[in-house]
Backbone as a chain_set.jsonl record, in Angstrom:
{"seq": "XXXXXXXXXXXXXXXXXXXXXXXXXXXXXXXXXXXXXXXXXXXXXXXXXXXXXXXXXXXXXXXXXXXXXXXXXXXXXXXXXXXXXXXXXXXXXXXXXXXXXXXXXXXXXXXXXXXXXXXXXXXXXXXXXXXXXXXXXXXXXXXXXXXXXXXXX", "coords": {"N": [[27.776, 11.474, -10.736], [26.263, 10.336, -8.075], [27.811, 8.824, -5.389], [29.652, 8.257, -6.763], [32.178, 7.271, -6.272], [32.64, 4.599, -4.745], [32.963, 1.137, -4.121], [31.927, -0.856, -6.397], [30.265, -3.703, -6.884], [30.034, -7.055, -8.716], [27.229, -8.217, -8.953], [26.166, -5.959, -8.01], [26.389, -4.486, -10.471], [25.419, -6.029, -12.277], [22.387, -6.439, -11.454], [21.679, -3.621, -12.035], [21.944, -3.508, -14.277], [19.799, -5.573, -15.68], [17.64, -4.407, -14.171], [17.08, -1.596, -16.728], [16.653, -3.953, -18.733], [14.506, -5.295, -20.626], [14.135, -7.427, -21.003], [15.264, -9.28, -19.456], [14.613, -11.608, -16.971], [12.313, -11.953, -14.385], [12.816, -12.08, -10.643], [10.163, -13.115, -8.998], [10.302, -13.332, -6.175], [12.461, -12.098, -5.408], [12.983, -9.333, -3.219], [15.107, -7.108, -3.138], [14.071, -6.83, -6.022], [13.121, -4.388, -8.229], [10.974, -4.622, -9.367], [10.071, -7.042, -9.089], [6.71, -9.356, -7.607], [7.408, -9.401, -5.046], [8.631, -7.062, -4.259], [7.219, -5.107, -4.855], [4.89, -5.74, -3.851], [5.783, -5.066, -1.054], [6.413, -2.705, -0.994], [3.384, -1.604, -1.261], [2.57, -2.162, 0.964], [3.591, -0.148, 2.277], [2.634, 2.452, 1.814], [0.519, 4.737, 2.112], [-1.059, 5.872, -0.294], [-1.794, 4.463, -3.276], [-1.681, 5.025, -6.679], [-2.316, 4.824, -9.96], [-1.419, 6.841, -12.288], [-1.434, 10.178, -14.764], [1.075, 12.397, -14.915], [0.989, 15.951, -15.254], [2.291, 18.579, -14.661], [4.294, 20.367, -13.189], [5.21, 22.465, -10.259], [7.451, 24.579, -9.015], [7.471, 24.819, -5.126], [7.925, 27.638, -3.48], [10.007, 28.773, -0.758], [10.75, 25.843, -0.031], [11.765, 23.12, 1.616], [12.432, 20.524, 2.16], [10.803, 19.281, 0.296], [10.6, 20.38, -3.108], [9.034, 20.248, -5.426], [5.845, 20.59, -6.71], [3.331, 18.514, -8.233], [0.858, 18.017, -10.086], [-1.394, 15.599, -11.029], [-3.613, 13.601, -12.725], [-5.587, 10.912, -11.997], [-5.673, 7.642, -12.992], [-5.788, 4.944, -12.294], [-7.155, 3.569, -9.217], [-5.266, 1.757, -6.625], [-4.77, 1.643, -3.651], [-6.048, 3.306, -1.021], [-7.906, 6.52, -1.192], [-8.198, 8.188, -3.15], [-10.273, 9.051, -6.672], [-10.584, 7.531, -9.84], [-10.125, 9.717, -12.197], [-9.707, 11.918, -11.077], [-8.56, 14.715, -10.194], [-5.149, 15.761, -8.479], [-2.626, 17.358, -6.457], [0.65, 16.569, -5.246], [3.502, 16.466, -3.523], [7.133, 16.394, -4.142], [10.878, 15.467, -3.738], [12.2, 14.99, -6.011], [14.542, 14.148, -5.745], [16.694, 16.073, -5.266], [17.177, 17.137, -7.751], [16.813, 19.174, -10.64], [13.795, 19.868, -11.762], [12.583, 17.369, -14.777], [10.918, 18.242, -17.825], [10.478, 14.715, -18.711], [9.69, 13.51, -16.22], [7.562, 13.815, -16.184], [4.288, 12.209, -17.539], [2.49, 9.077, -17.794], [2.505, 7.316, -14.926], [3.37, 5.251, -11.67], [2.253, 6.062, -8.808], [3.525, 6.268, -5.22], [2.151, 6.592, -2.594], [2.563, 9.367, 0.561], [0.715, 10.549, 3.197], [0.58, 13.3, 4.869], [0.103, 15.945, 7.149], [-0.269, 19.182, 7.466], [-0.155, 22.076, 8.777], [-3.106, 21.795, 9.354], [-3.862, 21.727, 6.774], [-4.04, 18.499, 4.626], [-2.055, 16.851, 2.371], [0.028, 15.25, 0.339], [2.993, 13.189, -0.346], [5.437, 11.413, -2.448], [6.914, 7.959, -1.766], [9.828, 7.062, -0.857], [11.674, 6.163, -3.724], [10.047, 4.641, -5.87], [9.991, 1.754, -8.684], [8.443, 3.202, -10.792], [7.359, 3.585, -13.191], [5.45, 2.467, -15.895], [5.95, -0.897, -16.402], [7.265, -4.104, -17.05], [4.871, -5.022, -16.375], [3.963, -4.26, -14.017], [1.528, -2.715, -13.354], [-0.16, -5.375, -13.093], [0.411, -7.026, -11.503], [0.411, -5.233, -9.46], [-2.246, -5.068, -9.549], [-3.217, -7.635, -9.382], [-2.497, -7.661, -6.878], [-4.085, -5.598, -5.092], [-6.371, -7.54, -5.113], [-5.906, -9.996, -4.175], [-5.682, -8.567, -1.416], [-8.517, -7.797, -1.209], [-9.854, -9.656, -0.798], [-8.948, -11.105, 0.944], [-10.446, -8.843, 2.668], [-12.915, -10.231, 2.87]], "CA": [[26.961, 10.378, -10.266], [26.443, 10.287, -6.716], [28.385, 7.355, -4.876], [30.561, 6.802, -7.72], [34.014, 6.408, -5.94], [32.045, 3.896, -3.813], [33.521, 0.103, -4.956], [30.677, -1.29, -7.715], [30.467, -5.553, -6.892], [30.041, -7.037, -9.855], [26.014, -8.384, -8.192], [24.727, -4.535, -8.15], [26.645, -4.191, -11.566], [24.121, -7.029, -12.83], [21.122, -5.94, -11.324], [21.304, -2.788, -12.69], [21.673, -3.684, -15.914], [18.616, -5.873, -15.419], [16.274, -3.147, -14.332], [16.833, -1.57, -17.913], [17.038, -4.899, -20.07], [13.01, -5.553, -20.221], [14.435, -8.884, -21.48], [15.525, -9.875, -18.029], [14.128, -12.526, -16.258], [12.386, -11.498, -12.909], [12.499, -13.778, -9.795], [9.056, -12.946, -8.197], [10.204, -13.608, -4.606], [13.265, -11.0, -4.697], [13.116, -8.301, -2.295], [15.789, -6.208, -4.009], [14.343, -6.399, -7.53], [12.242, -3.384, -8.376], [9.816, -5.265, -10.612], [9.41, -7.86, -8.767], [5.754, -8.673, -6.707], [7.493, -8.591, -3.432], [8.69, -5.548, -3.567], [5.898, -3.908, -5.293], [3.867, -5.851, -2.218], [6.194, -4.393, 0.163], [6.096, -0.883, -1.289], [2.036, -1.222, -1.031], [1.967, -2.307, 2.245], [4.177, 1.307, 3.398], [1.942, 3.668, 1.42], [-0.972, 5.324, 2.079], [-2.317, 5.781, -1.424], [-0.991, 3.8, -4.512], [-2.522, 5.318, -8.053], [-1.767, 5.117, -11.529], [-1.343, 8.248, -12.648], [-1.001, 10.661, -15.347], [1.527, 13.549, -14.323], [0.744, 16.857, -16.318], [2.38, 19.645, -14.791], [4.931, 20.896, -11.989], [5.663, 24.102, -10.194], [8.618, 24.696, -7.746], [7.072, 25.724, -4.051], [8.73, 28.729, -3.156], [10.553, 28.194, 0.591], [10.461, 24.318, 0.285], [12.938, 22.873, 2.575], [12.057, 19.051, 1.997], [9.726, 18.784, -0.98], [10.494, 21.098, -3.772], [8.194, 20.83, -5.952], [4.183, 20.424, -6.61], [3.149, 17.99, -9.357], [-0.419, 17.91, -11.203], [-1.549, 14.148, -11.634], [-4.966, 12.746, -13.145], [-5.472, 9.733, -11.66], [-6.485, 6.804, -13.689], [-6.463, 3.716, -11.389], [-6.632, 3.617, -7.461], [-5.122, 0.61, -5.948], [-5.06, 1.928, -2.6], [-6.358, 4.942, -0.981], [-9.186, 7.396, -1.081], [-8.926, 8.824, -4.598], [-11.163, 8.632, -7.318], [-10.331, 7.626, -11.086], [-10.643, 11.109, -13.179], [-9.937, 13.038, -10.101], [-6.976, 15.464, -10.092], [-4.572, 16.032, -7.468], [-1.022, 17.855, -6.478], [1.44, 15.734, -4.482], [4.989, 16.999, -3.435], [8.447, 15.252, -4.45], [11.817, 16.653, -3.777], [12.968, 14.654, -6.725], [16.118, 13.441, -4.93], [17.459, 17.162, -5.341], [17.409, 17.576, -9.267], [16.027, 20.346, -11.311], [12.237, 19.102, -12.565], [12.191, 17.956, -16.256], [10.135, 17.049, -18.566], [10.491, 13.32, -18.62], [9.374, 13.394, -15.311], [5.788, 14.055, -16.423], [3.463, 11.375, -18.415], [1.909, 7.991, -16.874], [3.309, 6.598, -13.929], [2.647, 4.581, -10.52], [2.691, 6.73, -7.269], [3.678, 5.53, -3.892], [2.236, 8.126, -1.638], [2.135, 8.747, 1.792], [-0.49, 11.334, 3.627], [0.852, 14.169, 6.033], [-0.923, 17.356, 7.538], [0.575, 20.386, 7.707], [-0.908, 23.591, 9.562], [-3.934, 21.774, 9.376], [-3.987, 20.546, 5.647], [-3.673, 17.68, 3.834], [-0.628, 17.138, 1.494], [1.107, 13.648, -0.225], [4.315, 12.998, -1.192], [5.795, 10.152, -2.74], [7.386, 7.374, -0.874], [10.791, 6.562, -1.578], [11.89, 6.238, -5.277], [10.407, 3.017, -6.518], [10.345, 1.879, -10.203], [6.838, 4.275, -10.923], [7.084, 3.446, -15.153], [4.949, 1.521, -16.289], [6.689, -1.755, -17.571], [7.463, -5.589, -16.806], [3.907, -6.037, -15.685], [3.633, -4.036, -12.464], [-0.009, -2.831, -13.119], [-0.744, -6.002, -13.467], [0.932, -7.421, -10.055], [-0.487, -4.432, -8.031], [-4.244, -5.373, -9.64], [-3.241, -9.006, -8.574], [-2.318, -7.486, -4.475], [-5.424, -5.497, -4.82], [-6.88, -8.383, -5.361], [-5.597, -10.362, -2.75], [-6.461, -7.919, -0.573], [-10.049, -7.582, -0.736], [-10.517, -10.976, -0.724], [-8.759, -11.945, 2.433], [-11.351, -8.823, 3.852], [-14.334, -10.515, 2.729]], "C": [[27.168, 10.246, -8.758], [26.9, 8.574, -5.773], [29.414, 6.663, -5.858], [31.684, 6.714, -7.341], [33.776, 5.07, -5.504], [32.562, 2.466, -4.589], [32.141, -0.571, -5.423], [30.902, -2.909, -7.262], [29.567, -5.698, -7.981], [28.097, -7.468, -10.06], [24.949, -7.078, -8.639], [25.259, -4.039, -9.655], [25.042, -5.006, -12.427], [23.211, -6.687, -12.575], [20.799, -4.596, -12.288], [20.866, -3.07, -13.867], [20.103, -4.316, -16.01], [17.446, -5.316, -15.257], [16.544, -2.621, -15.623], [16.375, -2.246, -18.732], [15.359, -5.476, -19.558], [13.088, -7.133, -20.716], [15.083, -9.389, -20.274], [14.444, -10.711, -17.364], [13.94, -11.924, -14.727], [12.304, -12.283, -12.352], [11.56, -13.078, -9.322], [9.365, -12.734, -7.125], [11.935, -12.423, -4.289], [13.116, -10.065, -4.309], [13.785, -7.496, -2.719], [15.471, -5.978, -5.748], [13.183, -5.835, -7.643], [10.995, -3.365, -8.927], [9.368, -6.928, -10.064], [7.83, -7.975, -7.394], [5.873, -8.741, -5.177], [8.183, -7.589, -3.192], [7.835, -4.888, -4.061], [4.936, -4.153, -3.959], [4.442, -5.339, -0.929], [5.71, -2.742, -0.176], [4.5, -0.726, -1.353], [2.199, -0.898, 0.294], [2.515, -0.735, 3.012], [3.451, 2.282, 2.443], [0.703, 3.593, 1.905], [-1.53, 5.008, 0.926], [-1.502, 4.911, -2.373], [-1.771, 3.765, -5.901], [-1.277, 4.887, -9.217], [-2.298, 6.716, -12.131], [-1.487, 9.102, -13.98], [-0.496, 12.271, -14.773], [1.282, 14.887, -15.102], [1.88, 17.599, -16.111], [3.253, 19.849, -12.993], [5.169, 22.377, -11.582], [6.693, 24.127, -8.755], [7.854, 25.291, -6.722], [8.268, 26.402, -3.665], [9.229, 28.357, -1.564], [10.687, 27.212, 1.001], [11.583, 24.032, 1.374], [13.403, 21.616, 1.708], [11.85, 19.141, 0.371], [9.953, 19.929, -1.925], [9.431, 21.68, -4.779], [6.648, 20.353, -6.083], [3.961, 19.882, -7.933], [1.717, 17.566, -9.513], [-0.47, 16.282, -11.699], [-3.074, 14.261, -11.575], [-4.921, 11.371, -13.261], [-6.243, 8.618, -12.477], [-6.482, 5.434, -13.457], [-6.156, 4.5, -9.833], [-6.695, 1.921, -6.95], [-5.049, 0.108, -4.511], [-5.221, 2.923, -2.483], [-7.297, 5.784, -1.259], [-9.333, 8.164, -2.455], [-9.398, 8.266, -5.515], [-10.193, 8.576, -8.733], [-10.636, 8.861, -12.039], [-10.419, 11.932, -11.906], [-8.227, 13.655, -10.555], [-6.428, 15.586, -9.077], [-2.916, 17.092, -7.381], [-0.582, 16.883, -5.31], [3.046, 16.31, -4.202], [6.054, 16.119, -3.602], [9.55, 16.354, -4.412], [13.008, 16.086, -5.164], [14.479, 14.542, -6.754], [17.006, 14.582, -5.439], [18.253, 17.337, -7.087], [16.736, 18.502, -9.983], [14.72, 18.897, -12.007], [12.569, 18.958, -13.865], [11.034, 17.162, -16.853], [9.515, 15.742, -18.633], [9.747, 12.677, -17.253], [7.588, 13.149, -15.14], [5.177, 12.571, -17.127], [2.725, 10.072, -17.329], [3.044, 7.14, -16.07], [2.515, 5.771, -12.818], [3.423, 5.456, -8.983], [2.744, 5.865, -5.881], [3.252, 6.748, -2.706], [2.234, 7.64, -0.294], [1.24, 10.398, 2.176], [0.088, 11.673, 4.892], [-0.289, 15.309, 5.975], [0.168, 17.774, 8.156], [-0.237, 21.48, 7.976], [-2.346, 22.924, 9.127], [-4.619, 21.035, 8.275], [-3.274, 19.757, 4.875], [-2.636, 17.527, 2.91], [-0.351, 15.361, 1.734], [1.925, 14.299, -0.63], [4.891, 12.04, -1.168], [6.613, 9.843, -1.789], [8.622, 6.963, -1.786], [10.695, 6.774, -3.499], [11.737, 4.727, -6.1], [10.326, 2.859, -7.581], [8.867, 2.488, -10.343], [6.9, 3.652, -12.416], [6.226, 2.286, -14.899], [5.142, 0.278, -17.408], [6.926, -2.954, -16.353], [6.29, -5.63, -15.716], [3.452, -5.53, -14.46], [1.903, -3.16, -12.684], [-0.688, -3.758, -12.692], [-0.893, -6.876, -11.946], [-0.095, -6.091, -9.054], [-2.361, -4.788, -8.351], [-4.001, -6.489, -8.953], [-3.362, -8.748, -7.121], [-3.52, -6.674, -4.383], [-6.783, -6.464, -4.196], [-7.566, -9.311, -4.184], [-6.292, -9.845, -1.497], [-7.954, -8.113, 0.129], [-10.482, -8.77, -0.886], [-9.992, -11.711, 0.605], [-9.776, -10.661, 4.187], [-12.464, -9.472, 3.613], [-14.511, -11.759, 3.854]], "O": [[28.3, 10.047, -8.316], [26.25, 7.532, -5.696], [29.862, 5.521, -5.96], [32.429, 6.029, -8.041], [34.641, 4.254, -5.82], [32.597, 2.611, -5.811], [31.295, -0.75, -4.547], [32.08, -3.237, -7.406], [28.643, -4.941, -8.279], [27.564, -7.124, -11.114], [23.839, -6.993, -9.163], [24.564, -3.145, -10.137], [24.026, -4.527, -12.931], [22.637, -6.385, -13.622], [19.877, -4.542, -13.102], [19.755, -2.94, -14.382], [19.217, -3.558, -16.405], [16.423, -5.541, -15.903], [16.049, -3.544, -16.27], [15.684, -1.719, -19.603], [15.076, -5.937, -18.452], [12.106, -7.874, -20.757], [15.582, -10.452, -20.644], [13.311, -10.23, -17.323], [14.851, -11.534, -13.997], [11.874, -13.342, -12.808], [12.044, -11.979, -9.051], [8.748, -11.766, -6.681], [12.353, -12.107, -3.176], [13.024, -9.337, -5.297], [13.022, -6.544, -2.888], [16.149, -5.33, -6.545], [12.172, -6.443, -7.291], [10.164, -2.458, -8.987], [8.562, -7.713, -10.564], [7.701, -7.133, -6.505], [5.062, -8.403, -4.315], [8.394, -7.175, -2.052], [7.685, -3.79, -3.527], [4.403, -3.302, -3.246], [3.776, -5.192, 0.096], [4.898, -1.964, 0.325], [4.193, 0.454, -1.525], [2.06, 0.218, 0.795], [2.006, -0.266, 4.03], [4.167, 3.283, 2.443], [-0.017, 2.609, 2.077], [-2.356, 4.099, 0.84], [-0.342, 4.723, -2.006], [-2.388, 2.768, -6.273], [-0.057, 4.733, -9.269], [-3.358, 7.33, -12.259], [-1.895, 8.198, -14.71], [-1.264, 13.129, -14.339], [1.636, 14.495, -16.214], [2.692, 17.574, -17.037], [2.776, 19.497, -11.915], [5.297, 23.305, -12.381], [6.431, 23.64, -7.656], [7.376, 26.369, -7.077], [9.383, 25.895, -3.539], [8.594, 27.383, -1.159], [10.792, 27.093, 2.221], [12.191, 24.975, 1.88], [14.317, 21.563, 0.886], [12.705, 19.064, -0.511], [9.287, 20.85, -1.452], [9.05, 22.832, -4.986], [6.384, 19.509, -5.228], [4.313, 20.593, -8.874], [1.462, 16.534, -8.893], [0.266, 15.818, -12.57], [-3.705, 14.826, -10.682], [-4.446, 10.708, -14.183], [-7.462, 8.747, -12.593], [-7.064, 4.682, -14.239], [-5.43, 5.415, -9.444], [-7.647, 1.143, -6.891], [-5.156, -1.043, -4.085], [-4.853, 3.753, -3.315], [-7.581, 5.269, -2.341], [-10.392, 8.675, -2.82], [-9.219, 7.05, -5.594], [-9.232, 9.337, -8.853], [-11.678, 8.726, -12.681], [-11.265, 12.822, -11.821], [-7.21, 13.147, -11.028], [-7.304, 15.545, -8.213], [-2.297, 17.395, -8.401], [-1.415, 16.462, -4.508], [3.626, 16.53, -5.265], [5.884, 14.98, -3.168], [9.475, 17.53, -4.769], [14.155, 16.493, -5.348], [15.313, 14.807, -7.62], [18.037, 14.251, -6.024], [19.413, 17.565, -7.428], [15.565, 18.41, -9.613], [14.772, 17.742, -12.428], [12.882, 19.988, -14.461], [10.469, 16.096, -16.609], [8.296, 15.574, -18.621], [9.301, 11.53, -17.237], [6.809, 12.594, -14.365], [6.076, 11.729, -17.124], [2.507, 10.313, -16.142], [4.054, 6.548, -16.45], [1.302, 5.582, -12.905], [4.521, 5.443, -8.427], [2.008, 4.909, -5.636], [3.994, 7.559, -2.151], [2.076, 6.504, 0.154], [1.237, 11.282, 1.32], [0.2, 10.89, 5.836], [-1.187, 15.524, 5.161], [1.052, 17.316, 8.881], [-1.118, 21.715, 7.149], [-2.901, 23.701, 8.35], [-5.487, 20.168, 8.382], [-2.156, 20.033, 4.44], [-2.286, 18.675, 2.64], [-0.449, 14.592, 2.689], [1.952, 15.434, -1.105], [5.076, 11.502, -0.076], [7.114, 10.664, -1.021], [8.588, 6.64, -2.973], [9.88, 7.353, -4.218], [12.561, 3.994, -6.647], [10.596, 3.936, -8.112], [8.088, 1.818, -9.665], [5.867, 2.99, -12.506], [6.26, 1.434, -14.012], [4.803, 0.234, -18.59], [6.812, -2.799, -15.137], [6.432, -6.051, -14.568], [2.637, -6.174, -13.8], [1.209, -3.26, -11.671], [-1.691, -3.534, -12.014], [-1.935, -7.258, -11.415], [-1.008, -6.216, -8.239], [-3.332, -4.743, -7.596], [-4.509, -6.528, -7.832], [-4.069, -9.361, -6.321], [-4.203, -7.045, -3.428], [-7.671, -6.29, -3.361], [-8.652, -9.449, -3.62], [-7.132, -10.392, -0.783], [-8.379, -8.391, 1.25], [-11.679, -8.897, -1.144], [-10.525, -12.673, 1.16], [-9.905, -10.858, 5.395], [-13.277, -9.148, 4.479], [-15.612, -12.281, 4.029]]}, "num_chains": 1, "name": "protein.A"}
């Protein structure tokens, strides 16, 4: 486990547990809790794109440095960002330096961000935020959508 000599306070002991226990009580207005809608509204506001996903399919890029590998998503919301619902895409993740598995694949929530490289286009997720889909965060990012386009009108 990476950081585990590191001293545990008994605070990030609790939280953790919390992100698992879907029976946890969220406070809305915490900044450190992964499920709550200010950090899902922070983690909009630093992406480029922000879909709901379905992941299919990965393949290791050969010479990566950064980004290891190339992941296959069919997008099935867009909450920010230029893609379409039913569209496909690849996106790069270096999956915080772990072999790809499985589990990694099925419906999720991407945080992308939008580089160019020799010319083209290329995402890759932002940070590692809670992506599953659980305690409600579809529901919060439709709400900041929301928001959104109503403070451009």
């Amino acid at each position: 486990m990476e950081n585990s000599t590191r001293f545990i306070r008994h605070n990030v002991l609790e939280k953790m547990r919390n992100i698992i226990n879907p029976n946890a009580l969220i406070d809305e207005a915490d900044e450190d809790d992964p499920y709550s809608l200010k950090f899902i509204a922070q983690n909009f506001q630093e992406a480029d794109a922000v879909v709901y996903v379905d992941v299919k399919s990965f393949r290791e890029i050969e010479n990566a440095f950064l980004d290891k590998f190339a992941l296959k998503a069919n997008v099935k919301e867009v909450f920010k960002g230029t893609f379409k619902a039913g569209a496909s895409f690849e996106y790069r993740d270096d999956l915080l330096y772990r072999p790809m598995r499985a589990e990694d694949l099925g419906e999720q929530i991407l945080y992308l961000k939008k580089n160019e490289e020799n010319g083209k286009i290329y995402y890759e997720r932002v940070d590692y935020t809670e992506g599953w889909i659980q305690y409600g965060i579809l529901e919060k990012l439709r709400k900041i959508k929301r928001e959104k386009s109503n403070k451009k009108k």
